[in-house]
Every structure is written in structure tokens, then in C-alpha cells.
C-alpha positions in Angstrom: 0.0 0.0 0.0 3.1 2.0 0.9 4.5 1.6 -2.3 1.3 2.4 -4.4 1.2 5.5 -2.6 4.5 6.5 -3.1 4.2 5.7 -7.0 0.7 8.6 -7.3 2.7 10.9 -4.9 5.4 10.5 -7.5 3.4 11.2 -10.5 1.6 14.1 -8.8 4.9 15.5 -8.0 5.9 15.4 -11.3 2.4 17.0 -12.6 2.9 19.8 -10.4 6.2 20.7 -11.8 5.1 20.4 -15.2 2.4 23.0 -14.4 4.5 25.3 -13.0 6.7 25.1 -15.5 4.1 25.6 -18.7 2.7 28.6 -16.0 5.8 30.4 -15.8 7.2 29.1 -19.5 7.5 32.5 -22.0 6.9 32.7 -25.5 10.3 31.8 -27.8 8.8 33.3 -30.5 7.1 36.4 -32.3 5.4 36.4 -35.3 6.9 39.1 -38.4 3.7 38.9 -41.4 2.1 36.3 -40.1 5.1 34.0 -39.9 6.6 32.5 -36.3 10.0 33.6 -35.9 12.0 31.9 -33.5 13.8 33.5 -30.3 16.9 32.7 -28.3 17.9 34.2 -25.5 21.5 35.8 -25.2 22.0 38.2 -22.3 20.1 40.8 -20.1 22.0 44.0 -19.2 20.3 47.4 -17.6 20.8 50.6 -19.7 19.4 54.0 -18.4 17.4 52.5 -15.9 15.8 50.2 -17.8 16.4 46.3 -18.3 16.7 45.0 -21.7 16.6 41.4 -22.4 18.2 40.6 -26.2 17.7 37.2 -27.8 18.7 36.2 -31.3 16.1 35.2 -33.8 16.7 32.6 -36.7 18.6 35.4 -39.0 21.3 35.5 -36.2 20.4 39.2 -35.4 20.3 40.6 -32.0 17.2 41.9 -31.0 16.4 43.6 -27.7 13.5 43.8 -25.7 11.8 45.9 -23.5 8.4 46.4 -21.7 6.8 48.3 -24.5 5.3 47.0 -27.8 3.8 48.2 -31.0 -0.1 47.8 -32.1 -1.3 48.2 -35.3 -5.2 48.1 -35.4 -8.2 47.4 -37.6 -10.2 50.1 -36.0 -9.0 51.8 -33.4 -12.4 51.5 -31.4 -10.6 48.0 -29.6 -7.8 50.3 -27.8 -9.7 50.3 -24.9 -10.4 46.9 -24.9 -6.4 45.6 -25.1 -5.6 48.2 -22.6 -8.0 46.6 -20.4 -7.8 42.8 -20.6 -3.8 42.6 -21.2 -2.9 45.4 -18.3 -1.0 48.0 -20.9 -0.8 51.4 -21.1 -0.9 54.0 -23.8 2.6 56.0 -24.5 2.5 57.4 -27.7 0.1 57.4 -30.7 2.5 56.5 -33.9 -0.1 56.8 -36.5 -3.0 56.3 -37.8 -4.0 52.8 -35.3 -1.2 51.9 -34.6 0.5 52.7 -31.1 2.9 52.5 -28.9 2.0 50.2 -25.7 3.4 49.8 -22.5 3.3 46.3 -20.2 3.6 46.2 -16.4 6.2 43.8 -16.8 9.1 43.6 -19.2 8.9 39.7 -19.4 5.2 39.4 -20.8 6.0 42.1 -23.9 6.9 39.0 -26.0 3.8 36.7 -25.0 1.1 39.8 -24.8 2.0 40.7 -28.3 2.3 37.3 -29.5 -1.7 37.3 -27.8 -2.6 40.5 -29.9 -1.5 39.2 -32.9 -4.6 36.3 -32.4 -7.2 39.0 -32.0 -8.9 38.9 -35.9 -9.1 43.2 -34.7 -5.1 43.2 -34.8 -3.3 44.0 -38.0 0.5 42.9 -36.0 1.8 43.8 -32.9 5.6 43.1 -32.0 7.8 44.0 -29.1 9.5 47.6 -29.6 12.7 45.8 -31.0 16.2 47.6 -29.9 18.6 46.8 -32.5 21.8 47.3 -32.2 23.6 49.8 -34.9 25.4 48.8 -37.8 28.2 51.1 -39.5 28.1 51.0 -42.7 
């Protein structure tokens, strides 16, 4: 009986991790027209007081994130309504629907925009890439 036991506690245990792990997991991806691109992450340093995560997508280029992220809309009568249910906040209007958005935490920019870019009101949406500058 001892052993049975031990065997579901086993399992359970190894549920629970799973779980927690697919909770916490991020997005290793972002989509450029329509298409996945894959992301790998290569460093995190602080600039200016503000954290920057960089990964490197399947082109090999370095690509940095930060909290904020770019929106283009259908109709721009759904702002309100990704403000609300994904937590962001307006910083700037770039043009005609399409905006730059803020996140309460730097480390859901990749997954909220990957979310956007589900909604059939969202033209794209990508994090506010920092690339790094190339002399030419």
C-alpha cells in the first residue's frame, strides 16, 4: 500500500512541476507577417534604468526587448479593450491605429504581443525591437 502511494505521490509531483513550469514558460517566438520567428535568449544587461533582455532570432540578429510594444489596429475602437484585458498602457500614438503600448512587466512584452496578434481586430503587434547599430 506504501509503495502504491509513493508511486501517485510520484506522479503528482511530477504533474505539479510540469504545471508550474508551462505557468511560468515564455513565448520563444514572435510572429513578423504572419510567420513564427524563433527566439533565443542571449543576455540581459540594464541601460538608463531600464532592463533589456536581447535574444537572437533565426537570422542571427540581436534583437532587444523591453516592456513596451507596437499595435497596429483594424479600427482603433478595440484600444480600450487591449488596454484593459492585457494590463497595458498608452505611451504614444504612432499613426494612424497603430500605437505605442506599455506592459507592467518587461517579461510578458513577447507573450502579450504574441496574444494580440490572435485577435482577428489586430493587423501585428511586435515588441519595440532595440537593434543594435550597424556602420556602414
Amino acid at each position: 500500500m506504501a509503495y502504491i502511494f509513493g508511486v501517485y505521490m510520484k506522479y503528482i509531483v511530477i504533474l505539479f512541476i510540469v504545471l508550474i513550469q508551462s505557468a511560468t514558460a515564455s513565448d520563444n517566438y514572435y510572429y513578423k507577417n504572419n510567420q513564427k520567428i524563433i527566439l533565443l535568449p542571449v543576455s540581459s544587461i540594464s541601460r538608463d534604468n531600464v532592463q533589456i533582455d536581447y535574444y537572437q532570432n533565426e537570422n542571427e540578429i540581436v534583437l532587444g526587448v523591453t516592456n513596451k510594444l507596437i499595435v497596429k489596429l483594424k479600427d482603433d475602437k478595440y484600444l480600450t479593450q487591449i488596454l484593459n484585458e492585457f494590463h497595458l498602457t498608452l505611451e504614444k500614438n504612432l499613426s494612424y491605429n497603430m500605437y505605442l503600448l506599455k506592459t507592467t512587466d518587461k517579461n510578458l512584452t513577447i507573450d502579450i504581443s504574441n496574444r494580440l496578434n490572435e485577435k482577428e481586430y489586430v493587423k501585428y503587434a511586435h515588441p519595440d525591437f532595440i537593434k543594435k547599430r550597424i556602420n556602414r
